[in-house]
N, CA, C and O atoms as a GROMACS GRO file, in nm:
protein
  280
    1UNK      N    1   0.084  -0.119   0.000
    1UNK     CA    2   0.000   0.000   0.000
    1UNK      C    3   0.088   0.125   0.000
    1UNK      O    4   0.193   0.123   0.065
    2UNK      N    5   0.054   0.228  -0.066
    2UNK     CA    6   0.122   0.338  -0.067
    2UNK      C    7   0.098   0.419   0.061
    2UNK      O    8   0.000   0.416   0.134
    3UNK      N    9   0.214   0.495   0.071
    3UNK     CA   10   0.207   0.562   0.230
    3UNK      C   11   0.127   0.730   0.090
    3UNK      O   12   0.115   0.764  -0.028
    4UNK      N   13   0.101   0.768   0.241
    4UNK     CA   14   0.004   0.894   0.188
    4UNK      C   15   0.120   1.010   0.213
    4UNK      O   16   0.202   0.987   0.302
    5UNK      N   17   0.127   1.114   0.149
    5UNK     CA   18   0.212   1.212   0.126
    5UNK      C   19   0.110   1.304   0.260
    5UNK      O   20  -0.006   1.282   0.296
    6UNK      N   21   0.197   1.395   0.302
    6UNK     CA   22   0.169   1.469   0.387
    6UNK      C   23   0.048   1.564   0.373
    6UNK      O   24  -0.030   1.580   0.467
    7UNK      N   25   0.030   1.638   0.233
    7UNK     CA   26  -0.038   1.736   0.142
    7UNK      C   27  -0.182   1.664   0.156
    7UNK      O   28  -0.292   1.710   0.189
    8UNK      N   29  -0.134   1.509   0.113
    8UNK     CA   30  -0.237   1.436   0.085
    8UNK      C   31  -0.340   1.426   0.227
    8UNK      O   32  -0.462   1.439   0.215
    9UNK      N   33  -0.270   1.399   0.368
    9UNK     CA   34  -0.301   1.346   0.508
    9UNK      C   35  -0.386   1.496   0.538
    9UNK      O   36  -0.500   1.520   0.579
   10UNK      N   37  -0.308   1.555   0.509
   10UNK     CA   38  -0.336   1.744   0.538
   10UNK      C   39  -0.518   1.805   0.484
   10UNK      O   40  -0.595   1.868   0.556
   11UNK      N   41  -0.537   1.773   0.375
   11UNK     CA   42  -0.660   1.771   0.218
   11UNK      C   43  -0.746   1.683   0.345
   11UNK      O   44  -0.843   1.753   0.373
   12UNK      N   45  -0.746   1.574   0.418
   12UNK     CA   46  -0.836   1.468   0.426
   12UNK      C   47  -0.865   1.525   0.562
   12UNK      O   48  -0.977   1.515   0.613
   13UNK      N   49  -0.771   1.580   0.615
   13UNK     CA   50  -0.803   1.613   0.766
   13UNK      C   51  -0.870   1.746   0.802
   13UNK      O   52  -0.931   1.752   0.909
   14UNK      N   53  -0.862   1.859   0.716
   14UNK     CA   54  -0.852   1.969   0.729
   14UNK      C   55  -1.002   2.041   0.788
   14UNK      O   56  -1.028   2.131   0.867
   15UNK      N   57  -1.077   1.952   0.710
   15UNK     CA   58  -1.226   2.009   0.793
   15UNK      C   59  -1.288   1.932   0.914
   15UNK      O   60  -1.396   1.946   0.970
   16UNK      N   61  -1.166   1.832   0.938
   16UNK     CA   62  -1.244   1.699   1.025
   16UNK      C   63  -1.186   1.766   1.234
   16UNK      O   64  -1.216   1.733   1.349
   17UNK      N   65  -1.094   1.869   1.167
   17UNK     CA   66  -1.010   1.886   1.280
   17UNK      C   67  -0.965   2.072   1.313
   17UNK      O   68  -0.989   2.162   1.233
   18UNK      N   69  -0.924   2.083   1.393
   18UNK     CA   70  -0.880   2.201   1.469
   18UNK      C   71  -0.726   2.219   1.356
   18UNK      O   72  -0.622   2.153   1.361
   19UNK      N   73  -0.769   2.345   1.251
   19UNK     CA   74  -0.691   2.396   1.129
   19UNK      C   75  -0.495   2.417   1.216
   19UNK      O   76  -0.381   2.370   1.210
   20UNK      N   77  -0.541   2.474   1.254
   20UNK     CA   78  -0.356   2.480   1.346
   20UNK      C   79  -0.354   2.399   1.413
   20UNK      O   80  -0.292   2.445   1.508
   21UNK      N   81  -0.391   2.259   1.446
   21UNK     CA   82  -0.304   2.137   1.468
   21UNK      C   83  -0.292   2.048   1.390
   21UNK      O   84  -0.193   1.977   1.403
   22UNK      N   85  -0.390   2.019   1.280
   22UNK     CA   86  -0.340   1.988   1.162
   22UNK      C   87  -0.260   2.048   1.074
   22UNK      O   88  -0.214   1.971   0.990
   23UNK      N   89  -0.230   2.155   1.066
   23UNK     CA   90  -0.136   2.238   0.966
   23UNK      C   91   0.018   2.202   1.083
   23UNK      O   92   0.128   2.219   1.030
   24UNK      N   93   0.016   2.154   1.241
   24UNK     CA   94   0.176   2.171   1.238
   24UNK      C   95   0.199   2.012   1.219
   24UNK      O   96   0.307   1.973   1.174
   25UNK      N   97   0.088   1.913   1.258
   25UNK     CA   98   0.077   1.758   1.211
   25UNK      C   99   0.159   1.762   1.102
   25UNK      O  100   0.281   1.745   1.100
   26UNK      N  101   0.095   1.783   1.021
   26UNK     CA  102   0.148   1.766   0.853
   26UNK      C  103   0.270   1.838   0.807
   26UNK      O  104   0.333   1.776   0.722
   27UNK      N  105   0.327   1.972   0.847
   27UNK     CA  106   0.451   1.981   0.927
   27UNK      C  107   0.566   1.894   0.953
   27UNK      O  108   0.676   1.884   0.897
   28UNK      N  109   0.516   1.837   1.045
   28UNK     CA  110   0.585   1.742   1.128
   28UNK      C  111   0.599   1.637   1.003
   28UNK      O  112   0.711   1.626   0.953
   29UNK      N  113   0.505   1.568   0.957
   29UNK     CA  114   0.498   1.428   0.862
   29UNK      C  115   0.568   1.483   0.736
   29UNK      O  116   0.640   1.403   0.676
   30UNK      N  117   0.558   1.603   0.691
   30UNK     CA  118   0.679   1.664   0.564
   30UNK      C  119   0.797   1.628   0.622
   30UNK      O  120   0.857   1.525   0.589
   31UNK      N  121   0.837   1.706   0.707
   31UNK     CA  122   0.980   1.669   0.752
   31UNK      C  123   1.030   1.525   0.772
   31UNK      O  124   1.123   1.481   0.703
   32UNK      N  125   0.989   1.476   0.835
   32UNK     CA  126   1.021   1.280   0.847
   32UNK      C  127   1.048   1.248   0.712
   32UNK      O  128   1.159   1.208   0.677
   33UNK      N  129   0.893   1.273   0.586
   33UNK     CA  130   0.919   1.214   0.479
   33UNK      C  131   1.049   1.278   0.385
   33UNK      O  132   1.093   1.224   0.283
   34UNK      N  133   1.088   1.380   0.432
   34UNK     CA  134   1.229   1.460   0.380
   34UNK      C  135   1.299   1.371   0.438
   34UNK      O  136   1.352   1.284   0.370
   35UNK      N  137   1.312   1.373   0.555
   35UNK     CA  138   1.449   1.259   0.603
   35UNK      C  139   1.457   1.139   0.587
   35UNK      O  140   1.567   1.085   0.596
   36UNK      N  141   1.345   1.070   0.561
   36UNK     CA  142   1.331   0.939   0.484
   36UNK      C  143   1.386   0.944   0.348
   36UNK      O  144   1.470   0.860   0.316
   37UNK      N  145   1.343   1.041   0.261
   37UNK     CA  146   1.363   1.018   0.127
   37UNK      C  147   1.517   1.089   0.117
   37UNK      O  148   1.577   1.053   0.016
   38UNK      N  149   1.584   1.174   0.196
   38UNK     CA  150   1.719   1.218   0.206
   38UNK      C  151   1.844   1.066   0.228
   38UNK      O  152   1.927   1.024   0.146
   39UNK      N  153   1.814   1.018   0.361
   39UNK     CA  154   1.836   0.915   0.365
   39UNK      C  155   1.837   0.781   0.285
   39UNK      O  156   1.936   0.708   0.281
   40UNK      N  157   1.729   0.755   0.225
   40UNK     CA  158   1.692   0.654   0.148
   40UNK      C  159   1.770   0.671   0.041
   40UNK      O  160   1.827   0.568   0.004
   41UNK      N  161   1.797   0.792  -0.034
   41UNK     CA  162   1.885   0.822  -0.162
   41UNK      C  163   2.052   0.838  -0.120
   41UNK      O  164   2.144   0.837  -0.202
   42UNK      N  165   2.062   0.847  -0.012
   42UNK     CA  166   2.253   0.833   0.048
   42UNK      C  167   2.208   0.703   0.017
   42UNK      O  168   2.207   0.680  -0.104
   43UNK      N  169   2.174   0.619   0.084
   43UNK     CA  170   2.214   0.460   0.100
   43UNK      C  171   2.171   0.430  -0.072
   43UNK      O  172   2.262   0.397  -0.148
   44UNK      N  173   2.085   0.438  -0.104
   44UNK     CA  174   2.089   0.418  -0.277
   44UNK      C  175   2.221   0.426  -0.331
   44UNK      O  176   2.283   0.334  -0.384
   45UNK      N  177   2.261   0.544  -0.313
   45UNK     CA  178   2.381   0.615  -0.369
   45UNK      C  179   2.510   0.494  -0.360
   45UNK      O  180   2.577   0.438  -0.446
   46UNK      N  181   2.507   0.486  -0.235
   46UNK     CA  182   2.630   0.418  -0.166
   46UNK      C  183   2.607   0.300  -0.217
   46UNK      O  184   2.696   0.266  -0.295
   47UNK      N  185   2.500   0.203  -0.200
   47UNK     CA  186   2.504   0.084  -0.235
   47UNK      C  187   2.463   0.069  -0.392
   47UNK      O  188   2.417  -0.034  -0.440
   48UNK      N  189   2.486   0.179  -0.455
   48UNK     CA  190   2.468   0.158  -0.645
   48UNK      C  191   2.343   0.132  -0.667
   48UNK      O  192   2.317   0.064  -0.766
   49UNK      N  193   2.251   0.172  -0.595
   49UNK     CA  194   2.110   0.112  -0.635
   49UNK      C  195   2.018   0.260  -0.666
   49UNK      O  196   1.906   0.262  -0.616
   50UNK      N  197   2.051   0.348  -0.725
   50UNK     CA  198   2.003   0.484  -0.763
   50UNK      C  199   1.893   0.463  -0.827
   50UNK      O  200   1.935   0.398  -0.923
   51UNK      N  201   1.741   0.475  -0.847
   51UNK     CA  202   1.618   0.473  -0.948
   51UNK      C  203   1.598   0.599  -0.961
   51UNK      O  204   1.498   0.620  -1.030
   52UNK      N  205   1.650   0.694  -0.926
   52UNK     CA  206   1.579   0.850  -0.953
   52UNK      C  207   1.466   0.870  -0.885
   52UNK      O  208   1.394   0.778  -0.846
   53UNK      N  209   1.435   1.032  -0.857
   53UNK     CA  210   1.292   1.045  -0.820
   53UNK      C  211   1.185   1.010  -0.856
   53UNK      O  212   1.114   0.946  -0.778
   54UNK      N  213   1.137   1.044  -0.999
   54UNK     CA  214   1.038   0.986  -1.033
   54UNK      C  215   0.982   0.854  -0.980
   54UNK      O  216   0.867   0.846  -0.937
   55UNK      N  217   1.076   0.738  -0.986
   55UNK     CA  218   1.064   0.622  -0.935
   55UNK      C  219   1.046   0.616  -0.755
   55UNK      O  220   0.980   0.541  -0.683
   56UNK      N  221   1.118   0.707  -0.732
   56UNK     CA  222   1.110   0.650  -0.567
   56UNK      C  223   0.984   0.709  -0.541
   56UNK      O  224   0.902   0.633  -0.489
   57UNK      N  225   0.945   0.828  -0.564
   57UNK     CA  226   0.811   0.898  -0.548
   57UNK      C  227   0.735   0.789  -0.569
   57UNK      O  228   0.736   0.707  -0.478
   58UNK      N  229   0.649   0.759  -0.691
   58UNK     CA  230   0.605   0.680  -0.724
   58UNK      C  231   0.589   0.535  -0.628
   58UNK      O  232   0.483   0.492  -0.582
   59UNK      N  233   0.732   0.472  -0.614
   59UNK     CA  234   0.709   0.366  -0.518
   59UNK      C  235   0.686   0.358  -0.396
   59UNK      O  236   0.661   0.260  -0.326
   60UNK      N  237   0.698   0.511  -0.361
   60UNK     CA  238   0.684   0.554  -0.190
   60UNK      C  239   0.550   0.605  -0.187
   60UNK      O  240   0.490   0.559  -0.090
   61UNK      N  241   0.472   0.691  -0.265
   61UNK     CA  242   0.374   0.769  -0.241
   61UNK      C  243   0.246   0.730  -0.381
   61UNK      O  244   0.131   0.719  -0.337
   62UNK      N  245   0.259   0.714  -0.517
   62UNK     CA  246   0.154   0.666  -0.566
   62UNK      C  247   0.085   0.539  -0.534
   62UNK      O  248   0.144   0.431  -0.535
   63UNK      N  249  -0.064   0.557  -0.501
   63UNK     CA  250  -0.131   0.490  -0.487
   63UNK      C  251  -0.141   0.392  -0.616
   63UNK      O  252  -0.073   0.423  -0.714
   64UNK      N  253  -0.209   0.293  -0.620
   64UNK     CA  254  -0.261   0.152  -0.701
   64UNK      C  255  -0.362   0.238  -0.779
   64UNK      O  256  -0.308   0.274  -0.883
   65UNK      N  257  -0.475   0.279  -0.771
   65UNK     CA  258  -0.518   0.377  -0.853
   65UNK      C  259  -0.471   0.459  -0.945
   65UNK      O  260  -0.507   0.447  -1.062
   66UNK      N  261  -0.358   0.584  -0.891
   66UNK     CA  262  -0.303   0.650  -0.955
   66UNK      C  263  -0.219   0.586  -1.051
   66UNK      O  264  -0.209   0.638  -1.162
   67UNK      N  265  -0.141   0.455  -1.020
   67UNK     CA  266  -0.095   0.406  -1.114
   67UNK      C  267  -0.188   0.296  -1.238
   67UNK      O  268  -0.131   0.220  -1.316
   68UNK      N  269  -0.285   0.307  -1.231
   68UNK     CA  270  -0.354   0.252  -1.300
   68UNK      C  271  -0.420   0.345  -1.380
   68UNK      O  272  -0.474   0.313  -1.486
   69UNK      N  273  -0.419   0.478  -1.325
   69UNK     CA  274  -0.494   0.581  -1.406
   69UNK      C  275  -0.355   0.701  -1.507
   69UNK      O  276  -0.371   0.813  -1.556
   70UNK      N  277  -0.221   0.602  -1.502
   70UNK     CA  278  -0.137   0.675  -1.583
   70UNK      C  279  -0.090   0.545  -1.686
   70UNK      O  280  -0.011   0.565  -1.778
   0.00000   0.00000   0.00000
């Protein structure tokens, strides 16, 4: 299953919840997914296994849908 992008968590929550604690939530979940995907591309790097963004996006964050609808 695809993990949900922050933007995405942010869109779903926004009327369900108190606007400034969801806006520093999603905040918070940008940053992680920066240091995940910062991280994830050193060790790519290092161990020769580079796919580019397009690809890691895609394998990290498009849904089964979205890829069925490209």
């Amino acid at each position: 299953m695809a993990q949900q992008t922050a933007v995405e968590w942010f869109y779903q929550r926004i009327l369900a919840e108190d606007i400034k604690e969801v806006f520093e939530q999603a905040k918070a979940m940008e940053k992680q997914q920066i240091t995940f995907a910062y991280n994830d591309g050193a060790n790519a790097m290092v161990s020769n296994k580079y796919k580019g963004m397009k690809t890691y996006y895609n394998e990290m964050y498009q849904s089964s849908q979205d890829k069925a609808d490209n």
